[in-house]
C-alpha positions in Angstrom: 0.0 0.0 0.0 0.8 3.7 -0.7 1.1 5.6 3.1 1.1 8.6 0.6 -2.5 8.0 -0.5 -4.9 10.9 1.1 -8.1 9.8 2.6 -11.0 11.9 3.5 -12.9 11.8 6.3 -16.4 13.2 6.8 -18.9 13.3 9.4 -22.9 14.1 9.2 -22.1 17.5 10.4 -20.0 18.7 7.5 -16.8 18.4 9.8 -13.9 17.0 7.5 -10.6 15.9 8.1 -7.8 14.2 5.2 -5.2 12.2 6.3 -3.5 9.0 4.9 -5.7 5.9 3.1 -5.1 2.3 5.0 -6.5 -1.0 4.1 -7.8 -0.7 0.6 -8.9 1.8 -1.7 -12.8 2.4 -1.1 -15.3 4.1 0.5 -17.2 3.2 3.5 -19.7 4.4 5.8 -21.8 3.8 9.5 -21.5 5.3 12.8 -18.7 6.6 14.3 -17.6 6.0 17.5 -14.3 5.9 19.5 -12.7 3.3 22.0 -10.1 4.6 24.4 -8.8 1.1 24.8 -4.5 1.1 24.4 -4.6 -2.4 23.3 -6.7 -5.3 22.0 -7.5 -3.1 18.7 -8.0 -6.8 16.8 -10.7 -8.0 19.7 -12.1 -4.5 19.1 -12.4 -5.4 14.8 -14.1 -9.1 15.3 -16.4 -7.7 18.0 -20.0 -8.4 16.0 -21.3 -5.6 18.8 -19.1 -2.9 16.3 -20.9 -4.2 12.9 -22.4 -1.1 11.1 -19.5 1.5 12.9 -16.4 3.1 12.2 -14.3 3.2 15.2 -11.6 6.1 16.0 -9.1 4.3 17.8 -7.2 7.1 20.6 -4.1 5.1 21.3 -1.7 6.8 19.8 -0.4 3.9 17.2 -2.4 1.1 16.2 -0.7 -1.8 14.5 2.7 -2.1 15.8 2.0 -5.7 17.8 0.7 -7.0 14.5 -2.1 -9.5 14.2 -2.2 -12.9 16.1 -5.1 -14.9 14.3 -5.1 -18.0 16.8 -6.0 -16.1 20.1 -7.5 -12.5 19.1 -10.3 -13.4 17.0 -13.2 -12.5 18.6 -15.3 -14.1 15.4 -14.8 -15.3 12.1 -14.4 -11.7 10.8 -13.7 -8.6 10.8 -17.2 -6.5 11.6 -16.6 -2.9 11.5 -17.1 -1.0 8.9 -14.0 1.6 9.1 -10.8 3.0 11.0 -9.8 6.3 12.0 -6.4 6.3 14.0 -4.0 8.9 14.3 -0.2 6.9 13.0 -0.8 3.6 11.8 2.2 1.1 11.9 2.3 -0.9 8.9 5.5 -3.0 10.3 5.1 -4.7 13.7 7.5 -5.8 16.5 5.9 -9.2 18.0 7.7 -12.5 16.7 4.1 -14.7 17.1 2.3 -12.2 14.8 0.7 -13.7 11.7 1.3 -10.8 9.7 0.7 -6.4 9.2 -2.9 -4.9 10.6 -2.9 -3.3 6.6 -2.4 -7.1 5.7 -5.2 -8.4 7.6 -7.5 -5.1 6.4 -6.5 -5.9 2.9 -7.8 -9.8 3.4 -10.9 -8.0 5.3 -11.2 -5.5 2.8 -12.0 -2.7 5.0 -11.3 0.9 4.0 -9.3 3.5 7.1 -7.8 6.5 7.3 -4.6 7.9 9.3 -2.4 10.8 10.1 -5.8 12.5 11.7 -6.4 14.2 14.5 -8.1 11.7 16.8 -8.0 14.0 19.8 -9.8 16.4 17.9 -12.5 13.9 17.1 -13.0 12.7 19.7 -13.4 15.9 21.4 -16.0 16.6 18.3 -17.9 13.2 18.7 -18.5 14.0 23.0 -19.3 17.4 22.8 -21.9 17.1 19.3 -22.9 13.4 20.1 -22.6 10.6 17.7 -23.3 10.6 14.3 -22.6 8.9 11.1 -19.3 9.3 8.7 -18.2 8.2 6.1 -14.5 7.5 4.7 -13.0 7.6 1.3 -9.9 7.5 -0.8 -11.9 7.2 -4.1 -14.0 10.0 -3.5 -11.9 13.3 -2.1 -14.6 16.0 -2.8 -17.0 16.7 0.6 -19.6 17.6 -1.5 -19.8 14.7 -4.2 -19.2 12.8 -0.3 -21.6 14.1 1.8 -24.2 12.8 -1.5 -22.8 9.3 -0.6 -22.6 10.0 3.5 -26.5 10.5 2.9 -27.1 6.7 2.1 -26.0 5.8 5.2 -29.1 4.6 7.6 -29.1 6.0 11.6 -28.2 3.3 14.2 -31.4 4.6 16.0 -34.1 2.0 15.1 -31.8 -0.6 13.0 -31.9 -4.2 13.7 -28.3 -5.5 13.0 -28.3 -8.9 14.9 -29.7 -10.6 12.1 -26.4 -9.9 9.9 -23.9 -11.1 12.6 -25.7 -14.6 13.8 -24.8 -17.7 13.1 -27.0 -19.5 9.9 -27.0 -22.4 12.2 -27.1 -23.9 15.9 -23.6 -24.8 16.8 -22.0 -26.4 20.0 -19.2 -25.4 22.7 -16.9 -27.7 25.6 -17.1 -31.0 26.2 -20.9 -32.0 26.6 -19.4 -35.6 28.9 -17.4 -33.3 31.3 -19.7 -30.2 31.3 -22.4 -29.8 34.8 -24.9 -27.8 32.4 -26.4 -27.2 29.6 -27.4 -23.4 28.4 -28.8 -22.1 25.6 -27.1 -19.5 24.3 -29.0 -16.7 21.8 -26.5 -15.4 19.4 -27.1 -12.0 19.0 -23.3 -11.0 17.9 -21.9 -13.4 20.8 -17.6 -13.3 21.3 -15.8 -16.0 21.5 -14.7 -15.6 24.7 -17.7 -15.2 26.0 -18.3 -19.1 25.2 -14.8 -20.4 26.3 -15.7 -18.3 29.9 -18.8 -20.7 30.0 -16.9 -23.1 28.8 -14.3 -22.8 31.8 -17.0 -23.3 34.4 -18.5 -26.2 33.0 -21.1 -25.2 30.7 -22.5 -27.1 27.5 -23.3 -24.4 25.2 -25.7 -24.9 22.1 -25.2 -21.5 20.2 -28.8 -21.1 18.9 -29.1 -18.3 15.7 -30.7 -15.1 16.8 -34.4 -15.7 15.0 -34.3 -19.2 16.7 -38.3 -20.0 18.3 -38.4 -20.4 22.4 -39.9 -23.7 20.9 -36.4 -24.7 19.5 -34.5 -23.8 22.0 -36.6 -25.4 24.7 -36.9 -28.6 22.7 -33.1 -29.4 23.3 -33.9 -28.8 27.4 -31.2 -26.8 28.8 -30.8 -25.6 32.3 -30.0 -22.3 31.8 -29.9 -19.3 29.3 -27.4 -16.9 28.0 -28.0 -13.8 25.9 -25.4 -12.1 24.0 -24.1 -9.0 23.1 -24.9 -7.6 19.6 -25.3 -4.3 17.6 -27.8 -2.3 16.6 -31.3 -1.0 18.1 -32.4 -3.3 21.0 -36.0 -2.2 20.4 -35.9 -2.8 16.8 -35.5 -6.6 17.7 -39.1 -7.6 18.7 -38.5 -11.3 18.2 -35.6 -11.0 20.5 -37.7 -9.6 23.6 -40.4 -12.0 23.0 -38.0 -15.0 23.9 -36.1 -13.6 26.1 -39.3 -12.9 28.1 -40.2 -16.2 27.4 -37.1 -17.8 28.9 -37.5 -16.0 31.7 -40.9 -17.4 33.1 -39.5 -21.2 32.7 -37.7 -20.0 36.2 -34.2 -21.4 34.5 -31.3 -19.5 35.3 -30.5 -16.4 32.7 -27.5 -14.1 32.7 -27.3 -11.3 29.7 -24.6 -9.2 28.9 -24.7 -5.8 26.3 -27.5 -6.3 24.4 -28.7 -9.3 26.1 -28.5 -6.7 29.4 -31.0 -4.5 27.2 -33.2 -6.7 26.0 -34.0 -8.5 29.6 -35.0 -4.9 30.6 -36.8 -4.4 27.3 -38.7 -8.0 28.0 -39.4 -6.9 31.6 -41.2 -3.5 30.5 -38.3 -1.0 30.5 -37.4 1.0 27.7 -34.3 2.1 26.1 -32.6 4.5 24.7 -30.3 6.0 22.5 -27.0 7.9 24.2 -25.0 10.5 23.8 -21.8 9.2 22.4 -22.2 5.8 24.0 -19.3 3.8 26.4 -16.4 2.2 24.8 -13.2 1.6 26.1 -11.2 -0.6 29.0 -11.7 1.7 32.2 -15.3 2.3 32.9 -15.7 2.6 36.6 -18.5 0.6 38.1 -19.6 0.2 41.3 -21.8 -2.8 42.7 -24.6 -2.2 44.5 -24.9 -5.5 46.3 -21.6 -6.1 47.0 -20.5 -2.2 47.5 -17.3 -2.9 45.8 -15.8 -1.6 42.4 -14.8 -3.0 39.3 -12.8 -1.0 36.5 -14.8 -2.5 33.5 -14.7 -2.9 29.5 -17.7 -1.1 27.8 -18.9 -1.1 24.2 -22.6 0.9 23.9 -24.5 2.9 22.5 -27.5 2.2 24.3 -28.8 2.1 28.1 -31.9 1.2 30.0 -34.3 3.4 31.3 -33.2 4.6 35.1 -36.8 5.8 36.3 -38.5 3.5 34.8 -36.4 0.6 36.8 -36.7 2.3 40.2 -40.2 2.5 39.6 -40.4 -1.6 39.0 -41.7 -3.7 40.9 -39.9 -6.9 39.7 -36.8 -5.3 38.9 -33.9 -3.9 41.1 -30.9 -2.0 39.7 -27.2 -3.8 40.9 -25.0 -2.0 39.2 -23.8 1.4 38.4 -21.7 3.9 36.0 -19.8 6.1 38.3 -19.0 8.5 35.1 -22.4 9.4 34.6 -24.5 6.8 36.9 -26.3 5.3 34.0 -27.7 1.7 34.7 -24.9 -0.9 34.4 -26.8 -4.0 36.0 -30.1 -5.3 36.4 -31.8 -8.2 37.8 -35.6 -9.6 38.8 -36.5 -10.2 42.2 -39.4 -13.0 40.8 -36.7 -15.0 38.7 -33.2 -15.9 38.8 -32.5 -13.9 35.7 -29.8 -10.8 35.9 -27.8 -9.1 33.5 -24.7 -6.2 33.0 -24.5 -3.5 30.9 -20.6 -4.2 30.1 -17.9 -6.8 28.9 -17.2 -9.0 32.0 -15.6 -11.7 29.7 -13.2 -8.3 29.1 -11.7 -9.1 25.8 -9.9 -6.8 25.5 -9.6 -4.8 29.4 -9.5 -6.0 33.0 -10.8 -9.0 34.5 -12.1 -7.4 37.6 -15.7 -8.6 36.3 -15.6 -12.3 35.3 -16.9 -13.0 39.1 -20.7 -12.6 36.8 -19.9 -15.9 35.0 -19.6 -17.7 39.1 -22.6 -15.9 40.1 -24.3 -17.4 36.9 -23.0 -20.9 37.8 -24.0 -20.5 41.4 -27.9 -19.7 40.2 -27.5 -23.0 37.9 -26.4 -25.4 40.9 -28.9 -24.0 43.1 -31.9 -24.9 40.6 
């Protein structure tokens, strides 16, 4: 690749910025949004929860530990639709890399731009809010781009889960040495999500995200999980339906994300759209139950409905955001069904919060 290629960058409000063309020649567009993570950038690209966005990475270089496909993957692909990072590294250091980050977006065919200002952007993005963008090295008029930027559908109100599921039901661990069986919803799940389940003895059947309470109660499992995912939780009727379903069998269910939204969405709570959303490896949050704080990774754009919880009667808030206070766990006082707003499998980012996967197991050996 030429380094000397310019790239354009240009967001819903008319605010530009041309810097330096990575990955291939293209043009691309969703919703940007920025993760203040300093590592884990390829966890951060697989993540299905980032399908539809272009993400502003604010560490300082991005690509000079390579890419490791064995142990980073987070899915079978790449999911975002863009970069934006200040200097990208298109040599790397670490001897058990597979090969360059422009390699890998080459084989992923996914269009970037460097040699920006991220610090301005991001700056931008939290004081105007999130909005879409779009980024081109075929197309370096704002005009002619802003025509093109226009095609791009809002986040608010899209259903996206139905482009990062599996087509089919697929199995995790060992079923002869697992205790349980759950039923996992794959709504954009990780990988490491599973092997965490995996590690405490859970047989996981990884059902598609359109998949009936009837087929996934026909295979009898102990216990549900719901996944992360992108997009609009209430946009995903089909979702809240069986998740409210799984919910009065009185089996065990733990949700994380978008699983976290949608058990509030199933138990009469709305959502709704923030700001500029959480993303990054150092969220403070503080548990309610326990009094104790976790330093937590986040990647949202959506959050449950504070007044309306408090106001519950089945529904008791256990943890909470101490940037802004905004509801980071849930769970229901008449079923053994709780759920976080963040990543406690924390792929990349601390692993203060993977206590949630023993609290899950504890609720499945007590049934």
């Amino acid at each position: 690749m030429n380094q000397k290629k310019e790239a354009l960058l240009l967001l819903e409000d008319g605010t530009a910025y041309r810097g330096l063309a990575l990955g291939i020649d293209g043009t691309t567009g969703g919703e940007i949004c920025f993760n203040t993570g300093m590592t884990g950038y390829q966890e951060i690209y697989t993540d299905p929860s980032y399908f539809g966005q272009i993400i502003v990475n604010t560490n300082s270089h991005i690509g000079n530990y390579g890419v490791q496909l064995e142990d980073e993957e987070e899915s079978s692909s790449v999911k975002i639709k863009g970069m934006v990072c200040n200097t990208f590294s298109t040599i790397y250091s670490r001897d058990t890399a597979d090969y360059s980050l422009q390699e890998y977006f080459e084989r992923a065919k996914i269009v970037g731009v460097s040699n920006v200002d991220t610090r301005h952007i991001v700056r931008h993005v939290r004081e105007k809010g999130v909005m879409n963008a779009i980024i081109s090295s075929q197309i370096l008029d704002e005009k002619e781009l802003m025509d093109e930027l226009h095609k791009v559908p809002s986040m608010d109100g899209l259903e996206l889960s139905s482009y990062v599921t599996t087509d089919v039901p697929y199995y995790m661990g060992t079923e002869a040495e697992s205790k349980w069986r759950i039923a996992v919803m794959d709504y954009g799940i990780k990988k490491s999500i599973l092997n965490n389940l995996t590690q405490r003895g859970c047989y996981c059947k990884v059902f598609p995200a359109q998949a009936s309470f009837e087929e996934v109660m026909s295979w009898n499992p102990d216990g549900f999980f719901i996944s992360n995912g992108p997009g609009d939780p209430s946009a995903m009727p089909y979702a809240i339906k069986t998740v409210d379903e799984m919910v009065k069998t009185g089996k065990p269910l733990f949700g994380i994300c978008l699983g976290h939204q949608l058990l509030a969405l199933s138990s009469g709570i709305n959502t709704y759209k923030m700001h500029h959303g959480h993303r990054g490896l150092n969220h403070p949050v503080k548990n309610l139950i326990t009094g104790m704080c976790e330093v937590t990774s986040q990647n949202h754009g959506f959050a449950v409905n504070p007044d309306e919880i408090q106001s519950h009667p089945d529904v008791e808030i256990t943890h909470i955001n101490l940037n802004d206070k905004t509801i980071e766990g849930i769970r229901r006082k008449d079923y053994p069904a709780f759920s976080v707003q963040y990543h406690p499998e924390a792929s990349p980012g601390p692993h203060d919060s993977r206590y949630l996967f023993d609290e899950f197991t504890k609720l499945l050996s007590a049934v």
